[in-house]
C-alpha positions in Angstrom: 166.2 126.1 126.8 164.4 122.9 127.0 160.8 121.8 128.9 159.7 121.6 131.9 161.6 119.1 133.9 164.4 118.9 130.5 168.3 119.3 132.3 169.0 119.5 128.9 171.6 116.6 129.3 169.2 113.5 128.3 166.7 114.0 125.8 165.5 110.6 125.7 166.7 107.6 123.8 167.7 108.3 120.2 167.5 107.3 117.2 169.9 106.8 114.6 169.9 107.9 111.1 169.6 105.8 108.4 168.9 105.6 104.7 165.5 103.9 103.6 165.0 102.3 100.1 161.9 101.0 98.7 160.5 100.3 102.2 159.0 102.0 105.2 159.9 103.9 108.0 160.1 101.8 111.3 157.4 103.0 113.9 157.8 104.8 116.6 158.0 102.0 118.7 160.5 100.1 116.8 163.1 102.2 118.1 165.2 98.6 119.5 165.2 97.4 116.0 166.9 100.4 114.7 169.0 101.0 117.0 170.0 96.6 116.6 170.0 97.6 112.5 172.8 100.4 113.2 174.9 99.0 115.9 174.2 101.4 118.7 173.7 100.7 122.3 171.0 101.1 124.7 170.9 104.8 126.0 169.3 104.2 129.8 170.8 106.2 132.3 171.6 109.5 130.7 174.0 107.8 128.3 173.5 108.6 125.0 176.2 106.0 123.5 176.9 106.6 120.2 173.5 108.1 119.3 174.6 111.5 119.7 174.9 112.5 115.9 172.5 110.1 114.5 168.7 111.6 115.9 165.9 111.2 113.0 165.4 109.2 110.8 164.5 110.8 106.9 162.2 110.1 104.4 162.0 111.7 101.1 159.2 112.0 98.2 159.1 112.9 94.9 156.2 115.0 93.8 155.8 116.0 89.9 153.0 118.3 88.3 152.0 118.6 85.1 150.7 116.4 82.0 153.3 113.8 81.9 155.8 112.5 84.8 159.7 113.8 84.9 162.3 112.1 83.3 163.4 110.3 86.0 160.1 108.7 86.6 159.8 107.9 82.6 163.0 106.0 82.6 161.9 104.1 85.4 158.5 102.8 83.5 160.8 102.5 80.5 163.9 100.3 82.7 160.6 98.4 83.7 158.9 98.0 80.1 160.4 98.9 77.0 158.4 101.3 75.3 156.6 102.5 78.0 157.8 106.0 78.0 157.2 106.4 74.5 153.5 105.3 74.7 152.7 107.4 78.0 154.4 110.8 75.8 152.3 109.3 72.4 149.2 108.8 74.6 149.2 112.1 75.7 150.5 114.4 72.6 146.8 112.4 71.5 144.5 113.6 74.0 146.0 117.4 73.6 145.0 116.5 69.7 141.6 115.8 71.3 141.3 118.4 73.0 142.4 121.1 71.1 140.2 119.6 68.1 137.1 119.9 70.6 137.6 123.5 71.8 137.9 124.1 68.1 134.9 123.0 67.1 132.8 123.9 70.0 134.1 127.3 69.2 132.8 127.2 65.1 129.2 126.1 66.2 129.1 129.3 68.7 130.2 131.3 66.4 127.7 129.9 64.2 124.4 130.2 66.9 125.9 133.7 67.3 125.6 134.6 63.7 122.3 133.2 63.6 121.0 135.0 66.5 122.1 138.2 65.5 120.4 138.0 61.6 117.1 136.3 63.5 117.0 139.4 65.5 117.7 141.7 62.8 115.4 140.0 60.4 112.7 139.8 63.7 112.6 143.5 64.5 112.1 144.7 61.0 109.7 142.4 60.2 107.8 143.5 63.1 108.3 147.3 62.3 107.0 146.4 58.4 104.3 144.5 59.6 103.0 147.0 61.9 103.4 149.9 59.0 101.2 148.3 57.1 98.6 147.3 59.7 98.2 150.7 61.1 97.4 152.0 57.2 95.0 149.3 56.9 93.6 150.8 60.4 94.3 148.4 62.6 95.7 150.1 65.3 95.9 147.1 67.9 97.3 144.8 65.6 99.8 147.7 64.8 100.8 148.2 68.5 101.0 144.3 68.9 103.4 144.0 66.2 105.2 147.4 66.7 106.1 146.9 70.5 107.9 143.6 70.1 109.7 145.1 67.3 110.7 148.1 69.0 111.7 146.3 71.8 114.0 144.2 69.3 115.6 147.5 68.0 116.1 148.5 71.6 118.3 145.8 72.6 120.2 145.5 69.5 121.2 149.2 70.4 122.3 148.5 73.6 124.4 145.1 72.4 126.3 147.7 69.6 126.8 150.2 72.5 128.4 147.6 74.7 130.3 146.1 72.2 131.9 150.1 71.3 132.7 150.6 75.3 
């Protein structure tokens, strides 16, 4: 079960675990130091020494999502500076503030232009229909169908807006 040209009893030189803190991985190359760092042997030959148990070395990372950092990572900014933690958790329950005080008032001047808009139209397509009225009984019928059809067409759409709206 190994590669091509693998006897399966030498699988090159090892390396040894070995716990990492605040610093970097060696290289790949740096395999001599590591090995000096733990105590084991050379491994030419086909002898693996006391390398057998000890293969990779590990690295871990700690990833956090979300608004503010875990715990763990607060109590380290607060070991560092008092008050830290407190600030960073103050800082940001004041940008949610913000925030929530924005989408509030972007939401009242909508509603607002949405209000407005609907009365302009309302106000719009009678006007028109009133205006052409009383131009056709003064007999002016092109003045009437220039005032009429944009009114109309105001009606029209108004209609179709309340019909969507009911769906």
């Amino acid at each position: 079960m190994g590669y091509d040209g693998d006897s399966g009893e030498d699988c090159g030189d090892a390396r040894p675990v070995r716990r990492v803190h605040r610093g970097q991985l060696p290289s790949a190359g740096d395999a001599g130091a590591v090995e000096r760092e733990a105590g084991v042997s050379g491994t030419a030959n086909g002898s693996r020494g006391e390398a057998d148990a000890n293969v990779l070395n590990i690295a871990a990372t700690e990833m956090f999502s979300g608004p503010v950092a875990s715990p763990r990572v607060l109590a380290e900014y607060e070991r560092l500076v008092p008050g830290a933690a407190e600030r960073m958790i103050g800082c940001h329950l004041r940008s949610e503030a913000v925030a929530a005080d924005a989408v509030e008032r972007l939401s009242r001047a909508e509603a607002v232009a949405v209000l407005t808009g609907v009365i302009g139209a309302q106000v719009l397509t009678v006007g028109a229909l009133i205006a052409g009225a009383i131009l056709i009984s003064a007999g002016h019928t092109v003045g009437a169908f220039a005032a009429i059809v944009p009114g109309v067409l105001g009606a029209a759409s108004q209609v179709v807006a309340a019909a969507r709206r009911g769906a």
